[in-house]
VOVO-315171 format. One record per residue: residue in one letter; y, x, z of N, C-alpha, C in turn. Coordinates in steps of 0.02 Angstrom, whole numbers, plus 50000, padded with zeros to 5 digits. Layout:
<vonus>
<vonu><rest>A</rest><n_north>Y</n_north><n_east>X</n_east><n_up>Z</n_up><ca_north>Y</ca_north><ca_east>X</ca_east><ca_up>Z</ca_up><c_north>Y</c_north><c_east>X</c_east><c_up>Z</c_up></vonu>
...
</vonus>
This chain:
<vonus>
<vonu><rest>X</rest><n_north>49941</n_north><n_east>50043</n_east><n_up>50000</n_up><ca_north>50000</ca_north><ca_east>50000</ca_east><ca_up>50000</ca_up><c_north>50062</c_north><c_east>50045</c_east><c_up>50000</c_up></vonu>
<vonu><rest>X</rest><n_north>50111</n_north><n_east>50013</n_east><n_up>49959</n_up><ca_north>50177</ca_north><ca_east>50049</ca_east><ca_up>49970</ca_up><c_north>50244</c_north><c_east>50007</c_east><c_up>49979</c_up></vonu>
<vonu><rest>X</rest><n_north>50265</n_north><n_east>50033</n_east><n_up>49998</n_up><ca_north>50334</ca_north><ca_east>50003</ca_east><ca_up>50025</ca_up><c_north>50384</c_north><c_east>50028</c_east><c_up>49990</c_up></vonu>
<vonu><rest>X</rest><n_north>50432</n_north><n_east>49982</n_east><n_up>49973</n_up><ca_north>50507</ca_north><ca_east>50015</ca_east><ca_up>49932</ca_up><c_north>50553</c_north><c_east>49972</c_east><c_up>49979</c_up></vonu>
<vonu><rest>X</rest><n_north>50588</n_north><n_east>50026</n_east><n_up>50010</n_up><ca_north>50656</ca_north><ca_east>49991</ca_east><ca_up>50043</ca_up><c_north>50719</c_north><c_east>49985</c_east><c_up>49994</c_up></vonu>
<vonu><rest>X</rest><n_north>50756</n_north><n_east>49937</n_east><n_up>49992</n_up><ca_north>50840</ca_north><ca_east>49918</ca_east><ca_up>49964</ca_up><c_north>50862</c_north><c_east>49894</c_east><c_up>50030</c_up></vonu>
<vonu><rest>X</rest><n_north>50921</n_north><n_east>49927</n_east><n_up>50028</n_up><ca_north>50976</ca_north><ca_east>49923</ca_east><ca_up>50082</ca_up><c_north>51028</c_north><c_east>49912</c_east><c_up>50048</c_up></vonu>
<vonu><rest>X</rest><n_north>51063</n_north><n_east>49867</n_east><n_up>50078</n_up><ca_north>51140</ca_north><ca_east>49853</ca_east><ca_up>50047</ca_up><c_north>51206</c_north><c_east>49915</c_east><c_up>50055</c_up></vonu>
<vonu><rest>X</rest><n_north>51213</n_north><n_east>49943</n_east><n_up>50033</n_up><ca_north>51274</ca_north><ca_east>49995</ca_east><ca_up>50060</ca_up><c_north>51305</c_north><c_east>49968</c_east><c_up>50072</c_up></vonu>
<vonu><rest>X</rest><n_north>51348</n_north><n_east>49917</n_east><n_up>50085</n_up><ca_north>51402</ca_north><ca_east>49906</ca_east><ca_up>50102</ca_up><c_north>51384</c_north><c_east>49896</c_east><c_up>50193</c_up></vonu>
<vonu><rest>X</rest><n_north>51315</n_north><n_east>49882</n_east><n_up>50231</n_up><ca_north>51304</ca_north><ca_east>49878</ca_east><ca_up>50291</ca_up><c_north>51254</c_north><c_east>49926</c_east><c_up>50328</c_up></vonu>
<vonu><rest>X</rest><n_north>51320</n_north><n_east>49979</n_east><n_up>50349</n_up><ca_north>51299</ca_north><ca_east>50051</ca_east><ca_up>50371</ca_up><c_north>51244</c_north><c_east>50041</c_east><c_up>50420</c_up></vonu>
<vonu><rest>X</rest><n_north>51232</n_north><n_east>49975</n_east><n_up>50458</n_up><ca_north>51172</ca_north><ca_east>49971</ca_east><ca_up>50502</ca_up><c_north>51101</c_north><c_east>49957</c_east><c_up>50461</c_up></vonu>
<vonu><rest>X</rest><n_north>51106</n_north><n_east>49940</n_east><n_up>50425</n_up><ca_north>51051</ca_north><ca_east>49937</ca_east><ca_up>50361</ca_up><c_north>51029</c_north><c_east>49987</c_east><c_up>50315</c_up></vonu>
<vonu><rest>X</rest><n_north>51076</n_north><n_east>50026</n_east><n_up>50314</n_up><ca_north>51051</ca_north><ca_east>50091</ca_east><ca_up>50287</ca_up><c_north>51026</c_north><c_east>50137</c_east><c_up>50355</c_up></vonu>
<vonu><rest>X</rest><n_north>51036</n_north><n_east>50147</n_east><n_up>50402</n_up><ca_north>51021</ca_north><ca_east>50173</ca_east><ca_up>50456</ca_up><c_north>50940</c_north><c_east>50157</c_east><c_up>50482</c_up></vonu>
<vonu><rest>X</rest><n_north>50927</n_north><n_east>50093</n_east><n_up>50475</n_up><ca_north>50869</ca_north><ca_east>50067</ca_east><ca_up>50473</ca_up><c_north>50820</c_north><c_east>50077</c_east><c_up>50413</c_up></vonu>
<vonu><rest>X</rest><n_north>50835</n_north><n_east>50072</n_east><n_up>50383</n_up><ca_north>50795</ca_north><ca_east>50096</ca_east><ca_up>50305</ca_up><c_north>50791</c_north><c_east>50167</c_east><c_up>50313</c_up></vonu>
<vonu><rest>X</rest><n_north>50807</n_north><n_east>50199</n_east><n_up>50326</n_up><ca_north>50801</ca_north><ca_east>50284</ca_east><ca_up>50327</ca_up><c_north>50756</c_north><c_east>50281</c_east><c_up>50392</c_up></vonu>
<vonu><rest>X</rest><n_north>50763</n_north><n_east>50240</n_east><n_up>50454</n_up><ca_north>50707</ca_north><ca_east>50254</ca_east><ca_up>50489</ca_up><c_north>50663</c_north><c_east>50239</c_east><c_up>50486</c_up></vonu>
<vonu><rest>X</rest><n_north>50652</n_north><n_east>50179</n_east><n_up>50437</n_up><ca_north>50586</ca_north><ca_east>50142</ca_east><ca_up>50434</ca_up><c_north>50548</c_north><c_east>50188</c_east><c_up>50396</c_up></vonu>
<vonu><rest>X</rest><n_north>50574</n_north><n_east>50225</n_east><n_up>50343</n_up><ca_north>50555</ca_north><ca_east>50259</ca_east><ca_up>50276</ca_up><c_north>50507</c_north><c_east>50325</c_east><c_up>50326</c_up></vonu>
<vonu><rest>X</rest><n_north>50563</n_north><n_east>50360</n_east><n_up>50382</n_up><ca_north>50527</ca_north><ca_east>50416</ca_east><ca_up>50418</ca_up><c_north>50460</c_north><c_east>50385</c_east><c_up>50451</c_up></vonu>
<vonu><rest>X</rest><n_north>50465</n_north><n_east>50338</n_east><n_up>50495</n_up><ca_north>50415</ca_north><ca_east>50311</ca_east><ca_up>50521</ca_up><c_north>50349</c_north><c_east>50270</c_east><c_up>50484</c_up></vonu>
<vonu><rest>X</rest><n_north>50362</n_north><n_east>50266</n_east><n_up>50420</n_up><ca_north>50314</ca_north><ca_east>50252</ca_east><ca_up>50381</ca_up><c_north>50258</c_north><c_east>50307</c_east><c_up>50362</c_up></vonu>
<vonu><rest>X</rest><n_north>50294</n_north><n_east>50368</n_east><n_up>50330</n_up><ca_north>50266</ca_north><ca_east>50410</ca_east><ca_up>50333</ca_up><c_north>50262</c_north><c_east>50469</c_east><c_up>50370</c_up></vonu>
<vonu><rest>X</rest><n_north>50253</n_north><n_east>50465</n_east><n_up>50434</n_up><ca_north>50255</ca_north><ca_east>50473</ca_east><ca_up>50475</ca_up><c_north>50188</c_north><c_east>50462</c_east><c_up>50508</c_up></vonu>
<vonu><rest>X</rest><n_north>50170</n_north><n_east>50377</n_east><n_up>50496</n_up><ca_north>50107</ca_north><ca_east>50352</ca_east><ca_up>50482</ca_up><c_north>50071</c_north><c_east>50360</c_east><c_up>50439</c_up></vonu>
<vonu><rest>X</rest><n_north>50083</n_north><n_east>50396</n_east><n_up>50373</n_up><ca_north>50028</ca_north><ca_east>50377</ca_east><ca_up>50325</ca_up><c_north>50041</c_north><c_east>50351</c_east><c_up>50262</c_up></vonu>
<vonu><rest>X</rest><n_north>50096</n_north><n_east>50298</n_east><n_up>50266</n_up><ca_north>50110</ca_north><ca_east>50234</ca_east><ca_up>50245</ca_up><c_north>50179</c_north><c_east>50255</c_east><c_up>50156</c_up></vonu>
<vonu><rest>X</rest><n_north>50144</n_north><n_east>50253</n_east><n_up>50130</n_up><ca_north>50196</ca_north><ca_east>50266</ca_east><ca_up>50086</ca_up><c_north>50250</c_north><c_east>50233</c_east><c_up>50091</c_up></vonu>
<vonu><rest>X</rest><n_north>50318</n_north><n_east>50265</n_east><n_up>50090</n_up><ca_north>50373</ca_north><ca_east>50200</ca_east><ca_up>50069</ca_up><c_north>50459</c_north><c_east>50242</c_east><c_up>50050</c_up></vonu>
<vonu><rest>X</rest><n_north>50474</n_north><n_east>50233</n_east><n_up>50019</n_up><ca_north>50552</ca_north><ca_east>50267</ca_east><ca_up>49983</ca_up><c_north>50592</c_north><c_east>50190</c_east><c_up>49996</c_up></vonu>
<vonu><rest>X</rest><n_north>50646</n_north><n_east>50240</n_east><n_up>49968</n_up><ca_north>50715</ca_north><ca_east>50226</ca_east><ca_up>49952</ca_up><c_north>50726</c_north><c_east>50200</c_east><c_up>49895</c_up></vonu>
<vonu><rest>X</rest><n_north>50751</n_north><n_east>50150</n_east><n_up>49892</n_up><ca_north>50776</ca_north><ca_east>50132</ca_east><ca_up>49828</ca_up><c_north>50847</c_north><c_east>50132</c_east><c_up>49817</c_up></vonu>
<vonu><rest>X</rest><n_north>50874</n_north><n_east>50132</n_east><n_up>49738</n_up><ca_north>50952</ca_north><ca_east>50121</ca_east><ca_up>49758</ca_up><c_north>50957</c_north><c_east>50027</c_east><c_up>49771</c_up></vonu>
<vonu><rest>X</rest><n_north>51010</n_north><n_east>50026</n_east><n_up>49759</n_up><ca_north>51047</ca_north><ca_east>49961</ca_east><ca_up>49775</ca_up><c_north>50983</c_north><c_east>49894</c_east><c_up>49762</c_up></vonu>
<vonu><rest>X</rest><n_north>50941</n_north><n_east>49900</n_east><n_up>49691</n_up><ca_north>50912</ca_north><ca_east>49833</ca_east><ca_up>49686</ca_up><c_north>50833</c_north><c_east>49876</c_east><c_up>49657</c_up></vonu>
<vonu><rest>X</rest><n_north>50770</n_north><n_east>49831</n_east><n_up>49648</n_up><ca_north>50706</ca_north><ca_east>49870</ca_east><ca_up>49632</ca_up><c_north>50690</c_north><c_east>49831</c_east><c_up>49568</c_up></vonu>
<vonu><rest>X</rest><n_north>50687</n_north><n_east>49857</n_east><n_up>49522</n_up><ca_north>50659</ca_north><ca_east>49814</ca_east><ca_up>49458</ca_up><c_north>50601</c_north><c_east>49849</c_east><c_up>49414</c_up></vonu>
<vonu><rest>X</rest><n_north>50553</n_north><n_east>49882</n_east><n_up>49457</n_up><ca_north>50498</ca_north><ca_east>49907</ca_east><ca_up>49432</ca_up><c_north>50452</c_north><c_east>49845</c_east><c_up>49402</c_up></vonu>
<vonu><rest>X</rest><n_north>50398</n_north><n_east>49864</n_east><n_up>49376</n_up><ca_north>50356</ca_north><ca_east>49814</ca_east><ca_up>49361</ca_up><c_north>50312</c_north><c_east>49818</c_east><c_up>49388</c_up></vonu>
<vonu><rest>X</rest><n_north>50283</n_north><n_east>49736</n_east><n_up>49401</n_up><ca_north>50238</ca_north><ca_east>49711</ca_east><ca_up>49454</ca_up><c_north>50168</c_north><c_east>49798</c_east><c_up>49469</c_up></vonu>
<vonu><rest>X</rest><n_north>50170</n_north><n_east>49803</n_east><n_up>49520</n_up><ca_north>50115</ca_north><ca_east>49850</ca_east><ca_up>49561</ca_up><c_north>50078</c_north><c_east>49820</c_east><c_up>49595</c_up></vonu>
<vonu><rest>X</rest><n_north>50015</n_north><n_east>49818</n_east><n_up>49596</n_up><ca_north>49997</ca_north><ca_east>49780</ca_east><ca_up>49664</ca_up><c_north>49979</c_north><c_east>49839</c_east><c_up>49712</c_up></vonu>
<vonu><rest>X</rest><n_north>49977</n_north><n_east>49806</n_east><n_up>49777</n_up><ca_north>49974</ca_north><ca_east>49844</ca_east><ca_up>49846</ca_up><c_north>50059</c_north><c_east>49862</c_east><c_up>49869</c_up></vonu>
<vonu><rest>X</rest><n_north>50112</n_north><n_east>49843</n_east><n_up>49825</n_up><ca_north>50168</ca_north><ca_east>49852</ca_east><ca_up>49820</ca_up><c_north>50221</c_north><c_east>49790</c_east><c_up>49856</c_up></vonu>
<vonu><rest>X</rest><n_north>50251</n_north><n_east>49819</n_east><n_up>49906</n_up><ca_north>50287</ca_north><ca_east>49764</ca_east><ca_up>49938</ca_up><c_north>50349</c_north><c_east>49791</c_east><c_up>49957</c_up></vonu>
<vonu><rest>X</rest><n_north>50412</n_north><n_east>49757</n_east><n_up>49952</n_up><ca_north>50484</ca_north><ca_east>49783</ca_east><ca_up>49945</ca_up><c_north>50521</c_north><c_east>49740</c_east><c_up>49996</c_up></vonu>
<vonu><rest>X</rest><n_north>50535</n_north><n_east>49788</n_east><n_up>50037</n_up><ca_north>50592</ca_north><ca_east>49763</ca_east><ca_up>50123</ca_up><c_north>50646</c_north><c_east>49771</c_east><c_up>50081</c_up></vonu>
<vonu><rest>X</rest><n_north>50692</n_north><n_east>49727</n_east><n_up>50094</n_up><ca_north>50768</ca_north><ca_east>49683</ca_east><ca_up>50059</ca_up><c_north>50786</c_north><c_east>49699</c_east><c_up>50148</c_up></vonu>
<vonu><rest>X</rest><n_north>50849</n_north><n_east>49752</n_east><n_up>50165</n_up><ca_north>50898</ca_north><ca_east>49734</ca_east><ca_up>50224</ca_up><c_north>50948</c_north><c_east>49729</c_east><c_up>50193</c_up></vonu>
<vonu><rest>X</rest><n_north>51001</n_north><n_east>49677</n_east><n_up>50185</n_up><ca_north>51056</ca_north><ca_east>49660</ca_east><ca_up>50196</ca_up><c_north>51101</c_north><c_east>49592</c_east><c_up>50199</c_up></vonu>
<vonu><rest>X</rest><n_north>51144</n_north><n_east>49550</n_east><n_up>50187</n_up><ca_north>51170</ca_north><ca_east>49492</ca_east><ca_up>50183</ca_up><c_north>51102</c_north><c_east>49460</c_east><c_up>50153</c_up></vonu>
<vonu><rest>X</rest><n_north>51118</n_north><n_east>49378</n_east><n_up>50167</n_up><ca_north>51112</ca_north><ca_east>49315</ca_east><ca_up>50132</ca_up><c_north>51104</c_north><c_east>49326</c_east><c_up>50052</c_up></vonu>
<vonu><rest>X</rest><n_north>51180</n_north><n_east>49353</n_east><n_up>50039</n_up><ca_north>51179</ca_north><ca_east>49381</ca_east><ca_up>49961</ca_up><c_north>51115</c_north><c_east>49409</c_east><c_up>49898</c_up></vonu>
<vonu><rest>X</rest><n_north>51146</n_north><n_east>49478</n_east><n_up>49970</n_up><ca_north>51107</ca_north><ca_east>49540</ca_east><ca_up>49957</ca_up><c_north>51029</c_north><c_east>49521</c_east><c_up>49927</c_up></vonu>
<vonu><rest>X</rest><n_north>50997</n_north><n_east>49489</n_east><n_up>49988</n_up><ca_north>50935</ca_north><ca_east>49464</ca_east><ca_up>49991</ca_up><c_north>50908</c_north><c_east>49417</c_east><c_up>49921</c_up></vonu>
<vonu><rest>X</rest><n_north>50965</n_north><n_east>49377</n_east><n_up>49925</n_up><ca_north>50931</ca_north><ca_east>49323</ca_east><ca_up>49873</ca_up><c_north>50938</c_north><c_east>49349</c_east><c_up>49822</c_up></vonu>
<vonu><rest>X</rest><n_north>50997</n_north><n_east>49379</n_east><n_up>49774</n_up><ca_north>50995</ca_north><ca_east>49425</ca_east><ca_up>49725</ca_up><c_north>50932</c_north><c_east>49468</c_east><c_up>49725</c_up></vonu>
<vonu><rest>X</rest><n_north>50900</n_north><n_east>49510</n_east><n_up>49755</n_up><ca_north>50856</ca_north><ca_east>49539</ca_east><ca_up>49776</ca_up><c_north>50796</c_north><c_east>49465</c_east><c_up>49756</c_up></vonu>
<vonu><rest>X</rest><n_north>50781</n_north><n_east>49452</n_east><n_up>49770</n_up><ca_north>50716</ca_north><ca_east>49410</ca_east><ca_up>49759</ca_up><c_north>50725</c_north><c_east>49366</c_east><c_up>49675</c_up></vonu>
<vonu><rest>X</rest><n_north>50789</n_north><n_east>49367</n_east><n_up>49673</n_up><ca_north>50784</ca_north><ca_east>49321</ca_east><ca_up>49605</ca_up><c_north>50752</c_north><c_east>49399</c_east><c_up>49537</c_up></vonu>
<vonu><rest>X</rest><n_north>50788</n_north><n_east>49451</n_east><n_up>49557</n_up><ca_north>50774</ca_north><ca_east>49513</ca_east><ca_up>49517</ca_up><c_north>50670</c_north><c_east>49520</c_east><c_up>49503</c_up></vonu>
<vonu><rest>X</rest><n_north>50659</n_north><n_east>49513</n_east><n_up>49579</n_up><ca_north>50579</ca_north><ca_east>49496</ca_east><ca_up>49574</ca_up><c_north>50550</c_north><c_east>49451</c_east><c_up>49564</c_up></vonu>
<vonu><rest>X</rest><n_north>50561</n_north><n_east>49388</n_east><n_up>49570</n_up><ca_north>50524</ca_north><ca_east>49318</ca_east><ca_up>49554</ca_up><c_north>50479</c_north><c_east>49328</c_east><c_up>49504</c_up></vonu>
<vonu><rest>X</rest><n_north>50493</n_north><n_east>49363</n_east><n_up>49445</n_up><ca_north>50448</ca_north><ca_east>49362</ca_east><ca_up>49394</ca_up><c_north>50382</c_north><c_east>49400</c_east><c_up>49407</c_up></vonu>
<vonu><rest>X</rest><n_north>50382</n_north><n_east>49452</n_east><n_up>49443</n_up><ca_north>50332</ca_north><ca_east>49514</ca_east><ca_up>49450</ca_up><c_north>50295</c_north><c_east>49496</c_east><c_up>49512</c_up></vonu>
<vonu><rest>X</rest><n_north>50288</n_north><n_east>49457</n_east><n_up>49552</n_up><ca_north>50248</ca_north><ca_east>49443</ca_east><ca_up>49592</ca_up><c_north>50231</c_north><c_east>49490</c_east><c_up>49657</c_up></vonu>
<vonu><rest>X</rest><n_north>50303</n_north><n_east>49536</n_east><n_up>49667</n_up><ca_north>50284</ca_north><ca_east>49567</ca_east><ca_up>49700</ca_up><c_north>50314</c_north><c_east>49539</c_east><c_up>49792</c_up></vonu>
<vonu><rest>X</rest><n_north>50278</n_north><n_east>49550</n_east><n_up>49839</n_up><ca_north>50293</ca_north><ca_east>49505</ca_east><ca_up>49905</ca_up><c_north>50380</c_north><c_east>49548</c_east><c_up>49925</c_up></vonu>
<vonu><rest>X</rest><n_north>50423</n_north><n_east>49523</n_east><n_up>49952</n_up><ca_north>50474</ca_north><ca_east>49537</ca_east><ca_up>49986</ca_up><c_north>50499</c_north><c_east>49507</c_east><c_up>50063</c_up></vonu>
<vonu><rest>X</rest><n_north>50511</n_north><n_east>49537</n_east><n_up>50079</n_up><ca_north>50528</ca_north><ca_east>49544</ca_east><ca_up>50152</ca_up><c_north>50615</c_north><c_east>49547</c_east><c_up>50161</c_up></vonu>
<vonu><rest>X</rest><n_north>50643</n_north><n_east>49515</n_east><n_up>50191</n_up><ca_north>50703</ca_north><ca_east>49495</ca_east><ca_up>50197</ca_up><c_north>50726</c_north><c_east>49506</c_east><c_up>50263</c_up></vonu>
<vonu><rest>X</rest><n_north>50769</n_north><n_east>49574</n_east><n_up>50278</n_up><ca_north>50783</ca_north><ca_east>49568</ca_east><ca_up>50366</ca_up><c_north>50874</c_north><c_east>49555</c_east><c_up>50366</c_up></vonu>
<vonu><rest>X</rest><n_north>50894</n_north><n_east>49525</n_east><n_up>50381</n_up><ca_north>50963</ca_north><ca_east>49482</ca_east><ca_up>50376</ca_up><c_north>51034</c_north><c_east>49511</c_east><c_up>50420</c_up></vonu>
<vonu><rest>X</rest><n_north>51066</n_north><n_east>49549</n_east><n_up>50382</n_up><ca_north>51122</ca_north><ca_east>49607</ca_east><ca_up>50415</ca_up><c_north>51187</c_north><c_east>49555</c_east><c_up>50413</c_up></vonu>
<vonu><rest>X</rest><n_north>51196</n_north><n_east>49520</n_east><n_up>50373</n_up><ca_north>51238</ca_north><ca_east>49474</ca_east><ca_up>50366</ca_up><c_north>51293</c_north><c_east>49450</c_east><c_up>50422</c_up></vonu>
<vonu><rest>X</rest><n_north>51334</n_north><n_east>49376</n_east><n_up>50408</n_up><ca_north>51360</ca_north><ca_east>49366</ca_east><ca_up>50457</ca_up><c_north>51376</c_north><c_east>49288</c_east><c_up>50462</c_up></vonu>
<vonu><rest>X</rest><n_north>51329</n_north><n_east>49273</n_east><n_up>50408</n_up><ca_north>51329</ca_north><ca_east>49193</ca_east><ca_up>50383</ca_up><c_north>51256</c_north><c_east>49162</c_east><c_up>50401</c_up></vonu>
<vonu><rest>X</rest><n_north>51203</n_north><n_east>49227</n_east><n_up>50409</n_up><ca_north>51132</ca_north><ca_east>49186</ca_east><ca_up>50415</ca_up><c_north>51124</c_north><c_east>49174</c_east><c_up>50490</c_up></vonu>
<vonu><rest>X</rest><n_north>51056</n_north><n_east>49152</n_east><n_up>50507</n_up><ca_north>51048</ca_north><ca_east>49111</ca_east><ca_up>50554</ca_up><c_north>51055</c_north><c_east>49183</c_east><c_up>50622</c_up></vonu>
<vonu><rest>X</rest><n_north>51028</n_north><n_east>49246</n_east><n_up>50602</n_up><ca_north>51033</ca_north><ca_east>49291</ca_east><ca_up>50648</ca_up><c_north>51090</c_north><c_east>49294</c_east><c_up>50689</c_up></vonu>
<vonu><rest>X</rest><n_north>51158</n_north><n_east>49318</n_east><n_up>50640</n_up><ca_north>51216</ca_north><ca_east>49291</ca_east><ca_up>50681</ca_up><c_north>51233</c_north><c_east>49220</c_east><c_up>50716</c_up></vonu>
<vonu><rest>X</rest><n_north>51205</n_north><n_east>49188</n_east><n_up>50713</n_up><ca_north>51201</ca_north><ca_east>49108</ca_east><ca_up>50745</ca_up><c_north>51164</c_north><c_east>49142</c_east><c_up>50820</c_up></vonu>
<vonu><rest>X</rest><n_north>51128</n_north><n_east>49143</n_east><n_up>50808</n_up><ca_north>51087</ca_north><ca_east>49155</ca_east><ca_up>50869</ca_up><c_north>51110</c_north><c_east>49212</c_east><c_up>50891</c_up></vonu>
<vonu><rest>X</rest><n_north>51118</n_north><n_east>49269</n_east><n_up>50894</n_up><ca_north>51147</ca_north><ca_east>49338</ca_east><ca_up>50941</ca_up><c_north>51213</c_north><c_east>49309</c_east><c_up>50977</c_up></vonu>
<vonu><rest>X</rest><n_north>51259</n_north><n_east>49278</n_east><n_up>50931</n_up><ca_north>51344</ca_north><ca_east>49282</ca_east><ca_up>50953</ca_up><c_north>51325</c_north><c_east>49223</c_east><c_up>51024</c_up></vonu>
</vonus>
């Protein structure tokens, strides 16, 4: 299995996280990079792509994959989704 992280630059706590997840992946074993801004490889299987940033970010991000079938993971840096609802 491999992992491709996209992080939004514009949310320096999301890139901070993606660089640690990336160490701690392999770290484990676990393949997983960096991507720039969006992933538009073609469908891989064993291939699964962590989306950190906005509402935006995210859904742009999944409409880019819809076609390729590959699974995405969505962790929400934003300030419109439900995360900020619940912390503030």
């Amino acid at each position: 299995m491999k992992f491709f992280i996209i992080h939004d630059t514009w949310k320096s706590e999301a890139e901070i996280l993606a660089k640690e997840i990336v160490k701690w992946c392999n770290a484990k074993g676990v393949k997983a990079e960096l991507q720039p801004k969006s992933f538009s490889r073609a469908n891989r299987s064993g291939t699964i792509v962590l989306v950190l940033g906005g509402d935006g970010f995210i859904m742009r991000q999944s409409k880019m994959l819809r076609k390729s079938k590959i699974p995405l993971l969505g962790i929400n840096f934003g300030r419109k989704g439900i995360w900020s609802r619940i912390s503030k």
